[in-house]
N, C-alpha and C positions, 0 to 999 in steps of 0.2 A: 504494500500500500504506500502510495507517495506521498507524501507530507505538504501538506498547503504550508506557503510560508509565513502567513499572516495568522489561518484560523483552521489549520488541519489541527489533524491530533495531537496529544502531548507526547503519545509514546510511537520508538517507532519498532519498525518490522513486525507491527499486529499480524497476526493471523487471519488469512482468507476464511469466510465463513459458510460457503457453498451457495452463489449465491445463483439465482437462476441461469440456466445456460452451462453452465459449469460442468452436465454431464453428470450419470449416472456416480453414485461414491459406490466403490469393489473394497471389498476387503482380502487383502494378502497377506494370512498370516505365516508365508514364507518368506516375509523379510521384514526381522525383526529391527532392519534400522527405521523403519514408519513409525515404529511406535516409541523411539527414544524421545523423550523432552523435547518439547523444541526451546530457540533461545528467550530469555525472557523479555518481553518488551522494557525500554526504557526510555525515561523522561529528559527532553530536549527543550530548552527556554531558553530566551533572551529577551529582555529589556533596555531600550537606549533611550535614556533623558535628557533635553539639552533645559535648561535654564533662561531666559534674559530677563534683562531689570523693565520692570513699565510702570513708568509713575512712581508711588508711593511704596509700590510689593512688586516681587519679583514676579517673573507668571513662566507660566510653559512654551517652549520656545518648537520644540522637536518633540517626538514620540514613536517609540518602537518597540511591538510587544509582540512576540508570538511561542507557540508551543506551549508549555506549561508555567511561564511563566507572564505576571500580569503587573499592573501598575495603579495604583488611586492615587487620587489627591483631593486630600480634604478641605471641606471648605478655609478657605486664608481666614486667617484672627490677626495677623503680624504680616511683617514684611517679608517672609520668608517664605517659598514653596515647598509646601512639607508633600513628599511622595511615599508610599507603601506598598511596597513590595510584597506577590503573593505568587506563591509554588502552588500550583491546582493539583501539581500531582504528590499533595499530604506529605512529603520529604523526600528524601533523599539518600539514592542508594550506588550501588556500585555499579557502573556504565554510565549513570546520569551527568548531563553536560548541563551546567547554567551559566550563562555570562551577563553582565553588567555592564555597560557603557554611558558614561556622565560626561555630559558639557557643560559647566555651570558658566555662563556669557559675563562679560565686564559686567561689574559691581551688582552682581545678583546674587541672589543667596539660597541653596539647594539644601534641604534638609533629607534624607533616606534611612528611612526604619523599615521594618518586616510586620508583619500583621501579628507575627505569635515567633514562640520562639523553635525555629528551625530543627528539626531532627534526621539525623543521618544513621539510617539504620544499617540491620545487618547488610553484608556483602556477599554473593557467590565467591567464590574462590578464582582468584584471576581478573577481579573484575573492580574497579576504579571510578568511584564520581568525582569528576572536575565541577570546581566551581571557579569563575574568574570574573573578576571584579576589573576597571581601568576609568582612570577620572582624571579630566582636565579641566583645573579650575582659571581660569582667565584672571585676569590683572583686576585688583578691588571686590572682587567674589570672595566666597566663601560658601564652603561645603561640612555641614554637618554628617559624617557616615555614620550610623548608628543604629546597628539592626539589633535585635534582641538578641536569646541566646542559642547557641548552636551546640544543640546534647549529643553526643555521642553515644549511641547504644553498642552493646556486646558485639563484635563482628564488624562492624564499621568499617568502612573502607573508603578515605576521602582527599583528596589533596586540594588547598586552597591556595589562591594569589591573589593580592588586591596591591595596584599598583596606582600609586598617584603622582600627577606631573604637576607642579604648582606657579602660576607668574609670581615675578617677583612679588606681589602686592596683596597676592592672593590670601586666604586664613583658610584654614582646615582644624575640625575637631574629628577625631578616628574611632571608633570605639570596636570592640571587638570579644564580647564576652562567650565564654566557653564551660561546658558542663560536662562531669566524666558522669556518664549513667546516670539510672533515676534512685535517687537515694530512698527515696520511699519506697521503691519496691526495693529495696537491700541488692540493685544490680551491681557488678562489680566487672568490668575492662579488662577480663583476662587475655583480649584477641583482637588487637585494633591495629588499624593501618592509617597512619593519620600525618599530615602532612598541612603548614600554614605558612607563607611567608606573604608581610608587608615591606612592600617597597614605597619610601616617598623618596621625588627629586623636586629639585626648582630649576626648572627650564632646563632639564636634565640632569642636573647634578646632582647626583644622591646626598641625601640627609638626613635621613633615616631608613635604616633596615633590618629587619629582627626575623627570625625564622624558626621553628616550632617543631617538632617529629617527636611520635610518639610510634613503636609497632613494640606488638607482643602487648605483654602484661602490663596498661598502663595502670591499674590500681596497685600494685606491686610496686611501682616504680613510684608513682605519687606519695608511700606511706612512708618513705623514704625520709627521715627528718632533716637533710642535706636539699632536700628534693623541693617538697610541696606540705610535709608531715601528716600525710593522711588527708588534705583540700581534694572537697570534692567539684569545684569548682573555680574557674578563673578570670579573669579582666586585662587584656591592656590598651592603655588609651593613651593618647597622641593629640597636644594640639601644639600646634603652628598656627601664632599670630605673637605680633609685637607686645602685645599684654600679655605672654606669657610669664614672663617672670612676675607677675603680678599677682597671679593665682597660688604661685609656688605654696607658702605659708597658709594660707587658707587649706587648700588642698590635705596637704601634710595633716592639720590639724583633724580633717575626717578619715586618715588610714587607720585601721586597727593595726596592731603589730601585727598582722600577714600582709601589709600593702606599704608600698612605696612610691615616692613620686622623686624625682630629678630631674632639673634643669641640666639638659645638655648643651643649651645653648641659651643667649636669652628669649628668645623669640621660638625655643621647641622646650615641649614639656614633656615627659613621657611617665608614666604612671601604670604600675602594676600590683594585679590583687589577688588574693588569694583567698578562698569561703571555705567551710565545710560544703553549703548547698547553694542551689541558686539563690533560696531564698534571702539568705544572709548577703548573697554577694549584692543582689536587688537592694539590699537596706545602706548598703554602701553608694552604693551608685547611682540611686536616684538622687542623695542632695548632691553630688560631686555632678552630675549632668544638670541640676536645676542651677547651681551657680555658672557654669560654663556655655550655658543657653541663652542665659538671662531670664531666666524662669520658663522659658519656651522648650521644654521638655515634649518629645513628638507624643500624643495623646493614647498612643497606640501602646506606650508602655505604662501607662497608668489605670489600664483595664484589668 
């Protein structure tokens, strides 16, 4: 079946369904390769959002959604274009391909969350979901990235990239929070394949870049007291803008001792956390996102 580009299916290589004309169906049960598995379908998205400034509030400049992946925008309260991102096909597994594409235009302001928090479930064997993320933010722009969280179940198999290119003028806040298994059901990461690297540049030149790999037994390796001491969840966030050193001390003052923040530079902050659960890590991170917003916190995390 061939994939409309715009509004075909989310998954591909479905299976024919016998549909009229197709000829009598015979069964031959001398050749047991008919009756092996066939492969499993899987989920193909892409969303591409351009940004520009109009007036008073930013607005949508471009748009491009298809496959399993979709895009909202909530009615504007602010100056900024808040988007939400949505996986039709319920998460995310091994073969699954999503990509992201952001223009946020001179002096506009792009905000991007997810509707819920993203799950990557188990994997076949052999088999790899991409996910790829790339943003260029324009001179006087600014791009809030900020999706919710991304749980890893038992068997997981996933590698991520999210690269950003920034004009000189540009500001970007990053966020990127992460979850080993569902702690209420007492699940535990004996068997992951997990792979994350952010790249920021400014007009190419790298200035930040951090990279992440987990495979085999990552609740093993977490309870590790060198490690993560048993965290069952994580955070790290990123902004670039000229106020960063401003935040520094504020910031600081809401880490518990599993979280840290440093100034790498004056104008990049970078900040990492460490929870038992989500839940805890959520009680940190919503007033550290409510100061770094300016109270404009995307709505979709407060549900």
């Amino acid at each position: 079946m061939k994939q409309n580009a715009d509004t075909g299916p989310s998954r591909e290589n479905a299976a024919t369904c016998g549909f009229p004309g197709d000829g009598p169906i015979t069964c031959q049960t001398h050749r047991p390769e008919l009756f092996q598995p066939a492969a499993q379908p899987r989920a193909i998205g892409r969303v591409g959002i351009g940004s520009k400034q109009g007036g008073a509030r930013s607005a949508l400049a471009t748009l491009h959604q298809s496959g399993a992946f979709k895009a909202l925008f909530p009615r504007p309260v602010g100056p900024t274009l808040e988007a939400i991102l949505i996986n039709t096909a319920g998460g995310i597994t091994g073969g699954d391909r999503f990509s992201t594409s952001l223009e946020v235009g001179a002096d506009s302001r792009l905000s991007v969350t997810t509707q819920a928090a993203e799950r990557a479930y188990r994997a076949q064997p052999g088999e790899i979901a991409q996910v790829r993320t790339r943003a260029q933010v324009a001179a006087g722009a600014r791009l809030d990235w900020l999706p919710q969280e991304t749980i890893l179940y038992n068997g997981a198999s996933l590698h991520r990239k999210l690269c950003v290119d920034l004009a000189p003028s540009a500001r970007l806040l990053l966020l990127e929070p992460l979850v080993f298994g569902r702690a209420a059901m007492g699940e535990t990461l004996t068997d992951i394949r997990f792979r994350d690297r952010i790249e920021i540049t400014r007009e190419g030149v790298p200035i930040y870049t951090d990279a992440l790999a987990f495979s085999g037994d990552a609740t093993a390796h977490l309870a590790r007291p060198a490690v993560a001491d048993g965290a069952g969840a994580m955070a790290s966030l990123v902004l670039v803008a000229p106020e960063a050193e401003a935040h520094l001390d504020a910031l600081r003052a809401l880490m518990p001792a599993s979280g840290g923040v440093s100034l790498i530079r004056p104008d990049l902050l970078a900040m990492r956390l460490l929870a038992p659960d989500s839940h805890a890590l959520r009680q940190v991170l919503v007033p550290v996102l409510t100061r770094l917003t300016d109270n404009a916190i995307p709505r979709s995390w407060m549900t």
